[in-house]
C-alpha positions in Angstrom: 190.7 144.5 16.6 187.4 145.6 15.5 184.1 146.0 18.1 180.6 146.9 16.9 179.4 146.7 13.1 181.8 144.4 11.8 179.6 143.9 8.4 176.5 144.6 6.5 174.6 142.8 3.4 172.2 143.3 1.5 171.7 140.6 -1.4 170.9 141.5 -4.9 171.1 145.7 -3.6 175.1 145.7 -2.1 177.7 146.2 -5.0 180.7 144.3 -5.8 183.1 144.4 -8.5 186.2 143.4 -10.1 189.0 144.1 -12.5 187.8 142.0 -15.3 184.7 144.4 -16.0 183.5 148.1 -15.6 180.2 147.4 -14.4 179.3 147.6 -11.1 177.9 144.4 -9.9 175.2 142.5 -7.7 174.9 139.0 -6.9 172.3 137.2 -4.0 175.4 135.3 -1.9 179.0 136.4 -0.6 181.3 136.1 2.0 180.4 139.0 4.1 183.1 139.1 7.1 186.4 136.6 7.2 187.8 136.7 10.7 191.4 137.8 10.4 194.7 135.9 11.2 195.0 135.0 15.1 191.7 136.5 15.6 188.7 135.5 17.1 185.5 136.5 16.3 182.0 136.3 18.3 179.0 138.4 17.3 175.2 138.3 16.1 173.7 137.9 12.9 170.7 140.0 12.2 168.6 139.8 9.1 165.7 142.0 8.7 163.4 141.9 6.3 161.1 145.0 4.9 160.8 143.5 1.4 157.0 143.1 1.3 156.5 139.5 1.2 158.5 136.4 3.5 162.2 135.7 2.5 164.4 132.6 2.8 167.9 133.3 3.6 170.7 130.8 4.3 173.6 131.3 6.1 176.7 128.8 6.2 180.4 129.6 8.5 182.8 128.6 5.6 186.9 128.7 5.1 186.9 129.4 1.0 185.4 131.7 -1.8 185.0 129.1 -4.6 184.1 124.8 -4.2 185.2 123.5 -7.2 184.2 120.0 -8.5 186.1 118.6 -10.5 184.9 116.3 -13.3 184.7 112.5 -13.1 188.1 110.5 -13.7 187.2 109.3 -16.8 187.0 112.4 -18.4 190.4 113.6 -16.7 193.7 112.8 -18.6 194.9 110.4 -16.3 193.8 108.9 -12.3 191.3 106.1 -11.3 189.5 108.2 -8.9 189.7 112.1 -7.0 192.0 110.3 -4.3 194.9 110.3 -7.3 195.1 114.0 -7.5 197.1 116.2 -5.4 196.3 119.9 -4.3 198.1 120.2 -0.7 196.9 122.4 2.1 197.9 126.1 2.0 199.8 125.6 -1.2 198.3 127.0 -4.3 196.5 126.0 -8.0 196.0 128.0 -11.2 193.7 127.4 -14.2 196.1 130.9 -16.1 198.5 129.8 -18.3 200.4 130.7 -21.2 201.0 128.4 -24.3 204.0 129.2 -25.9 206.8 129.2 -28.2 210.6 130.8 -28.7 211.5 129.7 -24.9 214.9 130.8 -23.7 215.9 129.5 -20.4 213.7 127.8 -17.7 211.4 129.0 -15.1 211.2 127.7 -11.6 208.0 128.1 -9.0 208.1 131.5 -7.0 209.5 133.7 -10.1 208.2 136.5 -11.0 207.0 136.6 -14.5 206.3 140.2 -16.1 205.5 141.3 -19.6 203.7 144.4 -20.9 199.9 144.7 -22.2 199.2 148.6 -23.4 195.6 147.5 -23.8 194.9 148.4 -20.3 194.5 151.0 -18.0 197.9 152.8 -17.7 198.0 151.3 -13.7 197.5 147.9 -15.2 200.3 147.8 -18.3 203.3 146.8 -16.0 202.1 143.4 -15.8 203.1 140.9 -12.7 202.6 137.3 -11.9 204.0 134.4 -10.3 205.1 131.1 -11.5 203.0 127.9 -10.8 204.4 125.6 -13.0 206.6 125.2 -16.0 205.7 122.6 -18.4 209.2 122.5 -20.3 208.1 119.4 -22.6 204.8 121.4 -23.8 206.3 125.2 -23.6 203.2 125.5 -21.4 203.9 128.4 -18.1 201.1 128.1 -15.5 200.8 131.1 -13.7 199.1 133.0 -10.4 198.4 135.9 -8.3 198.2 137.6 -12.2 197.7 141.7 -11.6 194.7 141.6 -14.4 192.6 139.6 -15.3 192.7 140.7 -18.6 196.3 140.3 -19.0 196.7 137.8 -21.1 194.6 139.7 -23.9 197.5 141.1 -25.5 197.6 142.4 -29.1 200.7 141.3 -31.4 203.5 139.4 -30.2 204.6 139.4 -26.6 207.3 138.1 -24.5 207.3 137.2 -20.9 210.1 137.5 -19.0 211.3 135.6 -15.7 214.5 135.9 -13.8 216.1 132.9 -16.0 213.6 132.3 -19.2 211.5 134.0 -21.2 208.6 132.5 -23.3 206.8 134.4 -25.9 203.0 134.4 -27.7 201.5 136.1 -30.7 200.5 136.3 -34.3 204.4 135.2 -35.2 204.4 131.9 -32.9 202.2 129.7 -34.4 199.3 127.4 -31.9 200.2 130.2 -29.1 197.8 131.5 -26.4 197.2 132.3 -22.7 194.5 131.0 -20.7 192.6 134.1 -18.5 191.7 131.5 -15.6 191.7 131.8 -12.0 194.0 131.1 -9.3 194.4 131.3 -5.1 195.4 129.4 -2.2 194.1 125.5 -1.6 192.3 125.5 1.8 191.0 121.9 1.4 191.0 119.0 -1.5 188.6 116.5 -0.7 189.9 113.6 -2.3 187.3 111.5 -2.0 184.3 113.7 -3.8 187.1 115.4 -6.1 185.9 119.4 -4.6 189.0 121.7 -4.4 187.8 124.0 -1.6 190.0 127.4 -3.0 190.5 131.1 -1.5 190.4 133.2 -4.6 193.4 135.9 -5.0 190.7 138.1 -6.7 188.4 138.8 -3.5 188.1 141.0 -0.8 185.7 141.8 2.0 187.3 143.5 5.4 190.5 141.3 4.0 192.1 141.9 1.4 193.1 137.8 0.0 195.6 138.7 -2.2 197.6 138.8 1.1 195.9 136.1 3.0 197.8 134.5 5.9 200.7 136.9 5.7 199.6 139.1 8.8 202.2 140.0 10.6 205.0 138.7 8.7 206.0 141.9 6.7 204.3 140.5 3.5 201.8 142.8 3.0 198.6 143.7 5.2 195.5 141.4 5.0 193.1 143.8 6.5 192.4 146.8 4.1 191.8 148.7 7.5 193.4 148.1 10.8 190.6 150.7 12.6 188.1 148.3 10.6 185.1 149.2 12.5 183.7 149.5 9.4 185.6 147.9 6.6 183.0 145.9 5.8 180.3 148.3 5.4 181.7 151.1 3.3 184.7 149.4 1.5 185.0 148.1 -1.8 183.4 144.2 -2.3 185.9 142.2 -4.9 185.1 139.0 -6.4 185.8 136.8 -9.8 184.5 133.7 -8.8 185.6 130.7 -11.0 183.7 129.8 -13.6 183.6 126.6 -15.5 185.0 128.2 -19.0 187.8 130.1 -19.4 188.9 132.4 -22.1 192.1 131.3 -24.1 193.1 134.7 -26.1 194.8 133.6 -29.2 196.2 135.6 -32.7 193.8 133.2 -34.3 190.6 133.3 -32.7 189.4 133.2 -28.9 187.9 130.3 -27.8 186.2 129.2 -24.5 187.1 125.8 -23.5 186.1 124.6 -20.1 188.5 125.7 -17.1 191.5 123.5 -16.0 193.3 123.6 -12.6 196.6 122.1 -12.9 197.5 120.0 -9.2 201.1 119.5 -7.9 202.0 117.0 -10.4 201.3 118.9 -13.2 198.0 117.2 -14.3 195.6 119.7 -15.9 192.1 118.7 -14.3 188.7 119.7 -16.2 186.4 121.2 -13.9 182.3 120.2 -14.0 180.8 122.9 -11.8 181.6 125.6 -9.4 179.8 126.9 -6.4 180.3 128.9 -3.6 179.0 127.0 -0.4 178.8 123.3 0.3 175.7 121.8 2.6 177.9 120.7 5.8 178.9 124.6 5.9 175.0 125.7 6.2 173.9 126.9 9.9 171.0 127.8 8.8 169.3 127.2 5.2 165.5 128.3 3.9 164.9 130.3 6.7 162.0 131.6 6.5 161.8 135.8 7.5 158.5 137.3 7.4 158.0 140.7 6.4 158.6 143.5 8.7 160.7 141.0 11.3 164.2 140.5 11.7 165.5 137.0 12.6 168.5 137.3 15.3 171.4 134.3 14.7 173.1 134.5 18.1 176.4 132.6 19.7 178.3 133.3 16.3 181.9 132.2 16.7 185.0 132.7 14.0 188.1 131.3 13.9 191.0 132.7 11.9 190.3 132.7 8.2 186.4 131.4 8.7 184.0 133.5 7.1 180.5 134.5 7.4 178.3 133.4 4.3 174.8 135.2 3.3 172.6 134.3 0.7 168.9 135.5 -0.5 166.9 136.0 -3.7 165.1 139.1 -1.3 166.8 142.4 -0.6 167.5 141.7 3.0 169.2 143.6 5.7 172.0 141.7 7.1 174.1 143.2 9.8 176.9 141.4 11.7 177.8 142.9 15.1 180.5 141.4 17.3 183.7 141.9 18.4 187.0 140.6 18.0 189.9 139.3 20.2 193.0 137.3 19.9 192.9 134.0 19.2 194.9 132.0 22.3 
């Protein structure tokens, strides 16, 4: 349990990166604190503001890092309406897949897949991922919680190998290809607007989501710092967010078609935009902050896995302070 400085922000100034690119990066939103499992959290915003002019600033208690919409039924290969797609609490979707050819085998959900990419980093080669979702009719493999984001961008011919199957892709195997997409943990499908409401493996703030959930349980450790006082203020930021194109890497050409998810039943849905916040999460939005004042958000509260959401075109100051406790 952490007391004090849980978290500081500063939008467009505080880095952030991620594997997928070398650059250091800076964006004007993120999740800047996620209360951990069976925690509580209570604490203060404060947002000060020495930018030289007034600055709007919203701020929004959420449970994901990426609201995807999904496109209208019509232009999805099958349902009536949103209400026909399935993507169940706590379970998990994927837009990474692997197109393939020369299958031996089968693959179930929960294997782990690995194959080798010498294109990356020597850390990186030894690639891991899980199995979604096999697709035996269309030698398609849906995959998640991939080590790289680049993995799939493999030169010559590659196999994959799974406890039972293996599946290979390359210059040999005609039509062959692997989608780099996204994948994490389903906190919410709203079925009636069609908005998967995901928790990105490829995050981290003062927890570290590839391990969301799994506190306690021997899994692995959420938090990146168990004294984290100040996790969120001198440890790494990591974020992908989902995009609405993906790249397939292919021996004859990449392309970029727009992103797919695939839900429970195997349907591949095309996605029409992809945000970060949606406006019943806002507690406060366009807030005005003059110059030279700080505006004080008091009476916070967190639940387990709620975060604390920032966003402002102005270098602002955001601090959270707070403490922690168990959640009864």
């Amino acid at each position: 349990m952490a007391n004090g400085q849980l978290a500081t922000w500063a939008p467009t100034v505080s880095p952030y990166s991620n594997l997928g690119t070398s650059s250091t990066l800076t964006r004007n939103d993120f999740n800047i604190y996620t209360a951990p499992g069976a925690t509580l959290m209570s604490g203060t915003l404060r947002i000060s503001n020495d930018t030289g002019s007034a600055a709007a600033v919203d701020v929004a208690i959420v449970e994901q890092t990426d609201c995807i919409q999904l496109d209208v039924p019509g232009n999805q290969p099958s349902g009536a309406d949103f209400g026909d797609y399935a993507f169940p609490e706590g379970q998990f979707t994927t837009s990474i897949a692997i197109e393939g050819a020369n299958v031996t085998g089968t693959f179930s959900p929960g294997e782990t897949v690995t194959w080798t990419n010498t294109g990356l980093d020597a850390a990186y080669q030894s690639v891991t991922s899980i199995v979604e979702r096999w697709d035996s009719g269309n030698s398609k493999l849906w995959l998640r919680n991939v080590s790289h984001p680049l993995a799939l961008d493999v030169a010559g011919d590659t196999t994959f190998t799974g406890p039972s199957g293996t599946i290979s892709a390359g210059p040999s195997y005609a039509g062959t290809g692997g989608y780099a997409g996204w994948s994490g943990q389903i906190k919410y499908y709203d079925s009636n607007l069609g908005v998967i409401y995901l928790n990105n493996y490829e995050f981290a703030n003062n927890l570290d989501y590839r391990y969301l959930g799994t506190l306690g349980n021997g899994v692995g450790q959420e938090e990146k710092n168990s004294n984290n006082c100040s996790v969120c203020v001198s440890q790494s930021r990591l974020w992908r967010p989902v995009a609405t194109t993906q790249t397939r890497y292919a021996a004859a050409g990449n392309t970029t078609p727009t992103t797919e998810f695939v839900d429970e039943n195997g349907v591949e849905l095309l996605v029409a935009s992809v945000g970060a916040v949606k406006e019943h999460q806002y507690i406060a939005k366009s807030r005005s902050v003059s110059d030279n004042e700080t505006l004080e958000l008091t009476g916070i509260v967190l639940g387990p896995y709620q975060s604390l959401y920032v966003s402002s075109a102005a270098a602002v100051s955001c601090s959270l302070v707070g403490f922690e406790e168990p959640a009864s």
